[in-house]
N, C-alpha and C positions, 0 to 999 in steps of 0.2 A: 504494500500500500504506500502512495506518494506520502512523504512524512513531511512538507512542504504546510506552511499555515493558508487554513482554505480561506480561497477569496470569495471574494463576493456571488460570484456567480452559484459557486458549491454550497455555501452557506444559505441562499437563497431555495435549492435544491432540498437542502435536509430540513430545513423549515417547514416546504410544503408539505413533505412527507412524514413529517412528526406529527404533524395534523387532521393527515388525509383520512384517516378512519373515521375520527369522531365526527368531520366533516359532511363525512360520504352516509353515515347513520342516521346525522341530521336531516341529511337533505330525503333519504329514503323517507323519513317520516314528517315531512314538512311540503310535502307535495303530493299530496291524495288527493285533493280536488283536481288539479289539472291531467294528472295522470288517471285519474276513474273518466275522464272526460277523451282520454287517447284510446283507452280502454275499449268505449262503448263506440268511439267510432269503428276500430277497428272491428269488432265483431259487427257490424255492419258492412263494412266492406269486405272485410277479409284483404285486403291489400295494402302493406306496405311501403313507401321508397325510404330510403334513411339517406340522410346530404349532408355531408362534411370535407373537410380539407385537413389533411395532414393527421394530426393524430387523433380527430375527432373522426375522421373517416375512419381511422383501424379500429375506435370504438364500436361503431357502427358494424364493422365487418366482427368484430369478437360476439355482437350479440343478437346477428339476423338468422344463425341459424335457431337461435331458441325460440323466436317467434314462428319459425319455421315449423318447431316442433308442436307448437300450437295450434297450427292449422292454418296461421298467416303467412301467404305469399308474400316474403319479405324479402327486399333488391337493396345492397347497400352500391354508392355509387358518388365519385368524388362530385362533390357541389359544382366542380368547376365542367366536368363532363356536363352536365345537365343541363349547363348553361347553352353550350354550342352544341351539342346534339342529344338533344332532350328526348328522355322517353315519356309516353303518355301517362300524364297524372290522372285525369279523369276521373279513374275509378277506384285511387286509390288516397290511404294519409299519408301526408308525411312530415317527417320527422327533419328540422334540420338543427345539427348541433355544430356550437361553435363559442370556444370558449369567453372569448370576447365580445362575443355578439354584433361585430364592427366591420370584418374582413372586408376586400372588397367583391368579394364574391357575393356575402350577404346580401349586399348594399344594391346589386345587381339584380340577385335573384328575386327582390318580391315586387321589382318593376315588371317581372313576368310571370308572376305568378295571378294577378287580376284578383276574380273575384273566388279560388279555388277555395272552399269549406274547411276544410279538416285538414291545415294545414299548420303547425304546434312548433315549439321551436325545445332545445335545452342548450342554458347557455350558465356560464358563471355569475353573470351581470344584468341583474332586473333591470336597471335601467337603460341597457341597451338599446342598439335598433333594432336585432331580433328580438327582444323581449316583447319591446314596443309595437308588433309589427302582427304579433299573433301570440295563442296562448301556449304559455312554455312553463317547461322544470325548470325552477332556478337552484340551481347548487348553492349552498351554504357558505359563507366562510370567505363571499368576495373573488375578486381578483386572482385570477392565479400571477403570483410576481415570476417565478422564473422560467428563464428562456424554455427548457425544454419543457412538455407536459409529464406531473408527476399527479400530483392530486386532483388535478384537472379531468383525466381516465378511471380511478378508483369512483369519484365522485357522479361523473357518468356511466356508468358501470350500474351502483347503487340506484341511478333516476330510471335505469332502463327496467330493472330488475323491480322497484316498484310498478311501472304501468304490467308486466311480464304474471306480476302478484295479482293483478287487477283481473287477467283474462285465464287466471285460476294455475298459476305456477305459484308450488311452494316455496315461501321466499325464507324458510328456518335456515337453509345451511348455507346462503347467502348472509345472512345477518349474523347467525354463529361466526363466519368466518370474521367480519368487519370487529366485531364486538372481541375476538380473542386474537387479534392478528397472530402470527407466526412467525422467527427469525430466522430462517437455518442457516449453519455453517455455509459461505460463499469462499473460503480461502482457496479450497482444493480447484473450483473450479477458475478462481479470478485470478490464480498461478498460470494451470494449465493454459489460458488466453491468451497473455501478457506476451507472450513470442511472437500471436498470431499477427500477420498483415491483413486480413480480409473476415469474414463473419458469413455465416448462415443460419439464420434463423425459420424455421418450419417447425409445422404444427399441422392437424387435422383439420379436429373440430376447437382448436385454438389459434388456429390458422392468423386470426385478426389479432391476439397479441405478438404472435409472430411479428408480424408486420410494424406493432408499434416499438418494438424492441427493437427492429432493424433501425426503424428512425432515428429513438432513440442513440445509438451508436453514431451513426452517421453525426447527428446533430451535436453530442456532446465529445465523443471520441474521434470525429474526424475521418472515422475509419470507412474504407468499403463494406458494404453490409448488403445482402440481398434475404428477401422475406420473400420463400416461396409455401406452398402449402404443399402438402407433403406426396400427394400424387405429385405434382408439377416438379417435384425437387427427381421424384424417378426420371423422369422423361427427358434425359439429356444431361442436365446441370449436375449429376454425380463426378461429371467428369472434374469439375474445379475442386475436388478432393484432394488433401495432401499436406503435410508436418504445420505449414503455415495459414490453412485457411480452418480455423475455428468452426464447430458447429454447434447451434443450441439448440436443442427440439424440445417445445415443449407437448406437455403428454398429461391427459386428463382422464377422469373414468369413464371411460366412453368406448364401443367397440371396435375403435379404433386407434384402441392402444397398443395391439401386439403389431400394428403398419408400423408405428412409430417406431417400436424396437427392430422390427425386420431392417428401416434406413438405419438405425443407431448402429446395426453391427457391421453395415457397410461402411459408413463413416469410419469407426472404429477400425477396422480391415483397411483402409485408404491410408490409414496414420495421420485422418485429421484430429484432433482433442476434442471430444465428443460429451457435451453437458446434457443434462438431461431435467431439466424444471418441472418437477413426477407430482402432481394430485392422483393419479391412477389406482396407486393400492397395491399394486404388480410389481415386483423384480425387476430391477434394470437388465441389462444386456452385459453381460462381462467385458470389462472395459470402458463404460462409462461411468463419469461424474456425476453422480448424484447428488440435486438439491430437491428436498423432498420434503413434501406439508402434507396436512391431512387428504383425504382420501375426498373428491369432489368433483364433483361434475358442470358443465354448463357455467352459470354466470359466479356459483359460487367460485369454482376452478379458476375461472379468472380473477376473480377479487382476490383469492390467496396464492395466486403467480405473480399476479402484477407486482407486487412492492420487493420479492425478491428477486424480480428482473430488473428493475428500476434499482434497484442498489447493488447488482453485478455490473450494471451499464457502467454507471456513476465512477462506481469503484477503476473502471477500467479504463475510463477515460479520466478521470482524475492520474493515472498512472503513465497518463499517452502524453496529455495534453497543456501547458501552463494555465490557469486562470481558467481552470474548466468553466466550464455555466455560462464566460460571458463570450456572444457570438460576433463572428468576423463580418457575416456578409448576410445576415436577416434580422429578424427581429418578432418581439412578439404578438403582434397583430402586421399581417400582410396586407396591404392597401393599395400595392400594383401590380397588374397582371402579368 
């Protein structure tokens, strides 16, 4: 671990994250009106779209398969697609989240959206323009201040998994999880990394924290990082296997946990360093890094991987990078395209 006194940006990082639970609690139970109102549209439609950019998009992709399993035709899709080749809303809600409320994507999309019904927003910021613009979850706790998303995800996570309680998902091992977080040992796997030049992140049915963890690297480590899901990671891309390219799969109780280990032992076999972020309950694969929490599935699985991906990131880029947290060439709200 960098032994360097953290600056501002890292500092900023471990703040969100010391608070992101009781945040993400709050807000589960501080939004049942609006959310029993996403609820009853959707079982009316039965049709989802969910609109984000950057890491509110990998929210969106971490929690449209559980709608899915509801019976909701649920399509995640970055905001900014939808703008220039839009698919048909008509018959369906949607969802658009965005931490700020402000982006300029936002600020674009409800000059085209007219007079669409059932269209809800989730942002950090009530007084936003998405707030303002349509009825929305607001997250608890303000502002997220730092660069990359930390509590920002946990917290939408928890607003999804309320409306999810709504259309009759048991929300107990989602809220156990939030209520008792988890810390497991990262040393073995944030060694194993440290050599690496590049990252692979996949997953199944966690596919979409895949994705925000790839970001996450990119944005605070600098690093090459691709987020593929884990059919897509067979079909070609095993080839970038080898001493230097890191792999992290995460793996949830789902029947498609023994895929996950089938690519772990490939990894493994390539001589890439091979982690494995385990809710599943199941035996790793000889040869991987195990960081391992309780036994969970769906959105709870995500609430209790998220904060130990988010502090292997942190860690690893704090060890790449000077002055982690503060960024070179973006910033926290996007405002041109």
């Amino acid at each position: 671990m960098n032994m360097r006194t953290p600056g501002p940006g890292l500092l900023a990082l471990r703040a969100e994250m010391a608070r992101q639970h009781r945040d993400a609690l709050d807000s589960y139970h501080g939004n049942g009106q609006v959310a029993a109102s996403i609820a009853t549209a959707l079982r009316n439609r039965r049709r989802l779209l969910l609109l984000g950019m950057g890491a509110s998009h990998a929210v969106n992709r971490m929690v449209e398969i559980s709608y899915r399993r509801l019976g909701i035709e649920a399509v995640s899709l970055p905001l900014s697609e939808q703008l220039y080749a839009p698919l048909d809303i008509s018959g369906s809600v949607v969802i658009v989240t965005s931490q700020s409320g402000e982006s300029i994507e936002v600020h674009r999309l409800f000059g085209s959206l007219k007079d669409h019904r059932d269209v809800f927003g989730l942002t950090l910021e009530g007084g936003s323009t998405l707030a303002q613009s349509c009825p929305s979850l607001i997250g608890r706790g303000g502002t997220e201040r730092a660069f990359a998303a930390t509590r920002s995800l946990l917290i939408s996570l928890a607003l999804h998994q309320r409306v999810l309680a709504d259309l009759g998902s048991d929300p107990a091992p989602a809220l156990s999880v939030l209520a008792a977080p988890e810390t497991p040992d990262l040393s073995a796997a944030l060694a194993a990394l440290l050599s690496c030049n590049a990252l692979v992140f996949s997953g199944r049915a966690m596919r979409g924290l895949a994705e925000a963890a790839a970001l996450g690297a990119m944005e605070l480590g600098r690093l090459p990082a691709l987020a593929l899901e884990g059919g897509q990671f067979r079909h070609g891309p095993l080839e970038i296997l080898g001493k230097d390219v890191g792999v992290v799969l995460i793996k949830s109780d789902a029947a498609t946990a023994t895929l996950v280990d089938n690519i772990a032992a490939q990894c493994i076999a390539a001589g890439s360093p091979t982690i494995l972020l385990d809710a599943s309950g199941s035996p790793a694969p000889s040869g991987a890094i195990q960081i391992l929490v309780r036994r969970a599935a769906d959105v709870a699985a995500a609430l209790a991987l998220l904060p130990p991906a988010q502090s292997l990131i942190i860690e690893l880029a704090d060890a790449r990078v000077d002055n982690v947290g503060t960024p070179l060439r973006s910033g926290k709200i996007t405002r041109e395209e």
